[in-house]
N, C-alpha and C positions, 0 to 999 in steps of 0.2 A: 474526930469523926473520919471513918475511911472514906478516900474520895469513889461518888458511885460510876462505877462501871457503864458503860451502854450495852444497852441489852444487844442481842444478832438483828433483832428489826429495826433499829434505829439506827444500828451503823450501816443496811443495807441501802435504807433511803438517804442516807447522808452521802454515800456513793453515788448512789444515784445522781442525786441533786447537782453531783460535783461533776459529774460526766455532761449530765445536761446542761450546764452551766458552761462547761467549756466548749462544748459544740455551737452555742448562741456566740461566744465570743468569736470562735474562729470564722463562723458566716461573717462577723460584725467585721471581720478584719479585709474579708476578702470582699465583700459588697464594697466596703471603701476602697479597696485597691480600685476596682472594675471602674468606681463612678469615677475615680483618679486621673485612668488609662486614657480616659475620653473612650473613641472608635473611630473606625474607617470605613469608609463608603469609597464603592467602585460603580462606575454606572458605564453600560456598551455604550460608546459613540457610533462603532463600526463595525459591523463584520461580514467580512467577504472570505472568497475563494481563490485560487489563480492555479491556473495550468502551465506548467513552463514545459513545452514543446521540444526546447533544443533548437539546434540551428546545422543545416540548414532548415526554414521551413516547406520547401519541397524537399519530399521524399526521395531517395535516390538508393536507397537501400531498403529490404522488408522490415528491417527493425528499428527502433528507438526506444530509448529510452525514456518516461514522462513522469515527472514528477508535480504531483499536486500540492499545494500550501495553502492555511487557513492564516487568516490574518483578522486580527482583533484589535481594538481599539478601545481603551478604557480611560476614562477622568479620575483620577484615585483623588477621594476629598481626607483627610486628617479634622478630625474633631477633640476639642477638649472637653474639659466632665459637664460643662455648663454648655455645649453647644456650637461652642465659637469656631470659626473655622483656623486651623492652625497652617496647613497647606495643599497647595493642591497643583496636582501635577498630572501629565499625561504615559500613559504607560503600552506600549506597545508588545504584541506576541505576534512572531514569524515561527508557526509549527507547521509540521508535517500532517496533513490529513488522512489518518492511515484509516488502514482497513475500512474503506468504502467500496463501493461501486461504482465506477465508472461508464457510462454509457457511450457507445463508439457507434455511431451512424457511417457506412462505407454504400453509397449505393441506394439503393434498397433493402440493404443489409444490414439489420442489427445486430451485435454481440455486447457483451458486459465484459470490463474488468476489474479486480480488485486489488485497491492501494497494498501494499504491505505497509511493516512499521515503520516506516522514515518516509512514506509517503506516494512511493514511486511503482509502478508498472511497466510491466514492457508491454510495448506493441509488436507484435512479429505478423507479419500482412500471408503468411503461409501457415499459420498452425489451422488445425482441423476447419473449426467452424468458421474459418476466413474464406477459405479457398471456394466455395459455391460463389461468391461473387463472382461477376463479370468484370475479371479484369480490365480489359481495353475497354471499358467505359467507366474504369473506376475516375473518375479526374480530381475529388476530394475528400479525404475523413474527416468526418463533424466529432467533436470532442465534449462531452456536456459531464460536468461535478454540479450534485445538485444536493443540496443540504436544508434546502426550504424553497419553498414559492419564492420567499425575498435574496436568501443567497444562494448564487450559484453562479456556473461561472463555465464559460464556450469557450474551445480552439478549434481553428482547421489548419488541418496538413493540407497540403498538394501534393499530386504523384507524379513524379517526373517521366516522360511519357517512354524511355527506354524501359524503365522499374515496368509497368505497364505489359511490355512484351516480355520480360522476363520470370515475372510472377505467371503468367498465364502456361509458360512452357515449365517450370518449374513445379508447381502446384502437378500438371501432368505427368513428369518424372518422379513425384513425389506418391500419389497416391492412385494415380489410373493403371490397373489391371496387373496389381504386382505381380498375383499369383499365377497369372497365365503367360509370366514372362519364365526363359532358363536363366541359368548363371551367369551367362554372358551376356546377355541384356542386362541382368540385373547391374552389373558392374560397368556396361556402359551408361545406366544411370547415373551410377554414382559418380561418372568420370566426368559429364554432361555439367551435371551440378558446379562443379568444380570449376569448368571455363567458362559457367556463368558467372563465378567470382564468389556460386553461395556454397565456401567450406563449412561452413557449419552446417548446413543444411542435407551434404553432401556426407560428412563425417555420423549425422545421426542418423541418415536412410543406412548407411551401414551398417553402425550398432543396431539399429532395428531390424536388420534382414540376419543377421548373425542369429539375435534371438529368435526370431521368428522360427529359424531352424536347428533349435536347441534338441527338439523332436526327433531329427531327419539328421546322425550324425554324420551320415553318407554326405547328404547333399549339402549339410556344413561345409563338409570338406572339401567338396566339390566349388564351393564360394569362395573359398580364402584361399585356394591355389586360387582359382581363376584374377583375386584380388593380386595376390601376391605377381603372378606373371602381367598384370595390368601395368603395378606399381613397376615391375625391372623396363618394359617397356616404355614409359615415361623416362626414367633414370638415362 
């Protein structure tokens, strides 16, 4: 007798059956791996903030540097398949709390700023929205990272009382009545800044008045000889 054949329906479910067979086996293999593996538990002990200020902490210059960090504290538990605790240890993280906001009290003056990626901002006590303070009664910045009611975390600067007289004449060489000065004021600004000690501050009122007269190539020109005869003068 010839042996019989399967029909197309009977070898379709026979596939079938062999597919779904091996997918119930593979779960069987891996639920046993997981129950094998045991797990691990992490639970917060801590977490705070901190503002590292720099040194000195009286200010003696417009700028610093500040950097913020988030600090955590975790119990890591090690579990086997039944429960048991296998070990358990303490695991600490020192990151960078970026991209936040920063809140700066100076005064009666409030402004914001924002962490970059590694955590840090500058303060510069002359950019725009700083200078309406009253300098000669600034005497501290209040410093506040705040991430919750429960964490957060305060610094204060002091202003060292020369910084004081200098911001207050400086902020006025910076931004009071540029347009109604000529070229040669404008350049004893710039010269001003300079034996106050603030060259940066000195160096960017002048890329600023450059542009400012990108319009006016006349009285460009009129700037940078007058810069240029300031500079041999100096020499």
């Amino acid at each position: 007798m010839m042996p019989r054949r399967l029909d197309a329906r009977t070898g379709s479910h026979l596939l079938w059956a062999s597919a779904v067979l091996a997918t119930l086996q593979a779960c069987s293999v891996t639920q046993q791996q997981e129950a094998a593996s045991g797990h691990i538990e992490r639970e917060l002990l801590s977490h705070t903030l901190h503002i590292e200020t720099g040194e000195p902490r009286v200010l003696d210059t417009p700028h610093r540097s500040i950097r913020v960090s988030e600090n955590r504290l975790f119990r890591v538990s090690q579990y086997d398949a039944s429960g048991n605790l296998l070990d358990q240890h303490r695991q600490y993280q020192t990151l960078p709390w970026a991209n936040h906001v920063i809140d700066i009290q100076l005064g009666e003056l409030s402004v914001q700023r924002e962490t970059d990626s590694e955590g840090h901002f500058r303060l510069n006590l002359l950019d725009e929205d700083i200078v309406p303070v009253d300098f000669e009664q600034l005497r501290t910045i209040e410093l506040e990272a705040r991430n919750s009611a429960e964490v957060h975390a305060e610094a204060i600067l002091l202003v060292d009382r020369e910084l004081r007289a200098v911001l207050h004449e400086a902020s006025e060489l910076i931004y009071d009545n540029l347009e109604e000065d000529d070229v040669d004021q404008w350049v004893q600004r710039i010269y001003r800044l300079g034996e106050l000690g603030l060259k940066e501050e000195a160096s960017q009122l002048e890329n600023m008045l450059i542009l400012l007269t990108t319009g006016d190539p006349h009285l460009q020109g009129d700037f940078i000889h007058a810069l240029d005869q300031s500079n041999q003068a100096q020499d």
